[in-house]
N, C-alpha and C positions, 0 to 999 in steps of 0.2 A: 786581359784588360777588364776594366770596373763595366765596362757595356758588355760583355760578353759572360758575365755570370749566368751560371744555371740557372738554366730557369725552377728548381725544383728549390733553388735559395730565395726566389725574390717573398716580396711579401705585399698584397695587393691591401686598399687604405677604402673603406666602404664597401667593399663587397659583401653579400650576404649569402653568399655559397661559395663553396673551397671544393677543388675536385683532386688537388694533389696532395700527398700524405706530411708534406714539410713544410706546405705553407699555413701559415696561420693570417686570420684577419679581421678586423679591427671596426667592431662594432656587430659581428657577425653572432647570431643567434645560436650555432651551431656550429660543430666543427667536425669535418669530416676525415680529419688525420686522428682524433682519436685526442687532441686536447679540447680545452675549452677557447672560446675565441672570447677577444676582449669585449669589454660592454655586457659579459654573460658570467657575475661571480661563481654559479655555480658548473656551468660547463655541462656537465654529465647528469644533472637532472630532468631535463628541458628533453620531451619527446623532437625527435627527430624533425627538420624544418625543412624541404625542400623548396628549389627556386624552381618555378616554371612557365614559360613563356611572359617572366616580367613579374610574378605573383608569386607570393606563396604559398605552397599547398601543407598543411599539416594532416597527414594519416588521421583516420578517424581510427574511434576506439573499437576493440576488438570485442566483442560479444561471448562469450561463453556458455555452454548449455545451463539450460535449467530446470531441473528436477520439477514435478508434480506433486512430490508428495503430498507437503502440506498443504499445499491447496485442492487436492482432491479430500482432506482430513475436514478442510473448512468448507470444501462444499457440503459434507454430512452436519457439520455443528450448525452451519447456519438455518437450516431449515427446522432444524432439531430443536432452536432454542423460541421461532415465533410458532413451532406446534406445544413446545412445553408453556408457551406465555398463556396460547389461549385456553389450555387444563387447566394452567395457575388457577387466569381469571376464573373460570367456570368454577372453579373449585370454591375460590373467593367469594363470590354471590350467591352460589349456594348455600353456602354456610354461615351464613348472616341471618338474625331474624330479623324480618320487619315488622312484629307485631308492635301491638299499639304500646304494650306495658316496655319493652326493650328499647325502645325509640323513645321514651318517656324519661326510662332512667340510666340510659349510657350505657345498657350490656349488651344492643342487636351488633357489636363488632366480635364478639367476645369468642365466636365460632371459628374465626380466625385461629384462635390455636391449638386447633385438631389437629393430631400429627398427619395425615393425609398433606392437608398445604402446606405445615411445614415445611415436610419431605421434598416438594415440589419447589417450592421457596430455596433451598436449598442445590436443590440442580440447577435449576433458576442459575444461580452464583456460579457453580463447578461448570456450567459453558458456559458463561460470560468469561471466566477466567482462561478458559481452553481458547475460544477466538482470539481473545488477546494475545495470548501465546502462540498460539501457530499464525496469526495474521503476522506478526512480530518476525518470527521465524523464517517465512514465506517472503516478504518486503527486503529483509538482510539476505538472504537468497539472492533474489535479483538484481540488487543495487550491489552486489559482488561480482558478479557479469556484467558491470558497467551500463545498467539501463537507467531512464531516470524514475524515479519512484512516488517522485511528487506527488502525480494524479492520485496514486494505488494507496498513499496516505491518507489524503482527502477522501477519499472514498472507502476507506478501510472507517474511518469517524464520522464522515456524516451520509453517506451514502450506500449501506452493506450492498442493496443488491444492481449496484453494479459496480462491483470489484472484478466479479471475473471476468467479466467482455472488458473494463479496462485492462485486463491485465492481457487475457489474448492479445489486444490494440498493441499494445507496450512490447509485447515479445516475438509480433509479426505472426502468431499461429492464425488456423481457421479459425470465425469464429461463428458456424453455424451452431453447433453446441452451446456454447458460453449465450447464445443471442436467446436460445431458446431456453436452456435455465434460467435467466436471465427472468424473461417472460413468468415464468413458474413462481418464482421466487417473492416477483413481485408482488402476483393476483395472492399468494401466499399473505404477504404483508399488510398487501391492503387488505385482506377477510377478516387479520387480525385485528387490526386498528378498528376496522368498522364492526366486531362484535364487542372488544370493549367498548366502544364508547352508545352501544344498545344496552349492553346490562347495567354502563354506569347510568344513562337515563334513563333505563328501566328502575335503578334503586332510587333516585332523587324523587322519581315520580309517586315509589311505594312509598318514602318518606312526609311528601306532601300530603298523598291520602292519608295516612293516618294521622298525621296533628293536624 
């Protein structure tokens, strides 16, 4: 009789979990016989959906190892490029004259192109270009292992030195390490900031004394 069908034929109308391999249901997110349920045109793209206790719980994503390399590559450029800034400069203001006759007629810059700055000027560029690259590299890494990358963006561009305690943060390691380069890094940063801008007001000042 029509009341006494299998139950492995009927078909439930609302339900949002299926536990037998034949039924199918209708409006259902997911399908657990291995089709798609209606209300879901694609079926089989849609991570896995469980019902439990009245909710649903969707699996989080799964994490995957991640490599050091590059970022142990950028911990060496980053340091390497505000001790190459502060030779730059030093290099910069040495080789400038400020006498009275140069400052008179536009040539106290002209020291500037001794190949010594150049040279410097140059590496300058070739790590700038290298952090790009492995900061690049290092982010696509991560964001492959499903983490999110946001922060490590924003601080990859406006904030170098603290990418790697963000990044420990982001990938759950220790982060006594990261906290104390971190530290290093910075006093690094600011020495440099704070010598240029003594030789830039030391030249502004040599300028004013002599005109």
């Amino acid at each position: 009789m029509e009341e006494n069908r299998n139950e492995n034929e009927r078909q439930t109308y609302g339900n949002q979990n299926q536990t037998y391999g034949d039924r199918q249901t209708y409006g259902d997110q997911q399908s657990y016989g291995g089709q798609p349920g209606y209300g879901n045109p694609s079926g089989y793209n849609n991570p896995p959906v469980y019902y439990n206790n009245g909710s649903f719980v969707r699996p989080e994503q799964q994490h995957g190892p991640v490599t050091d390399v590059f970022c142990y590559i950028l911990l060496v450029i980053m340091p390497l490029r505000q001790i190459l800034s502060i030779v730059t400069t030093s290099s910069m203001f040495r080789s400038m004259d400020f006498s009275y006759d140069s400052i008179m007629n536009g040539t106290y810059m002209n020291g500037l192109l001794n190949g010594s700055y150049m040279l410097l000027t140059i590496l300058s560029y070739l790590l700038m270009a290298a952090f790009i690259v492995f900061v690049v590299l290092d982010i696509v890494k991560i964001y492959k292992q499903h983490y999110k990358i946001t922060g490590l963006i924003l601080f990859a561009i406006f904030l170098n030195p603290g990418y790697y305690i963000w990044r420990a943060h982001i990938l759950h390691r220790k982060k006594t390490v990261p906290v104390i380069y971190t530290v290093l890094y910075s006093l690094l940063v600011l020495g440099s900031m704070v010598y240029t801008f003594m030789e830039t007001f030391r030249m502004i000042m040599g300028m004013f004394y002599y005109y």
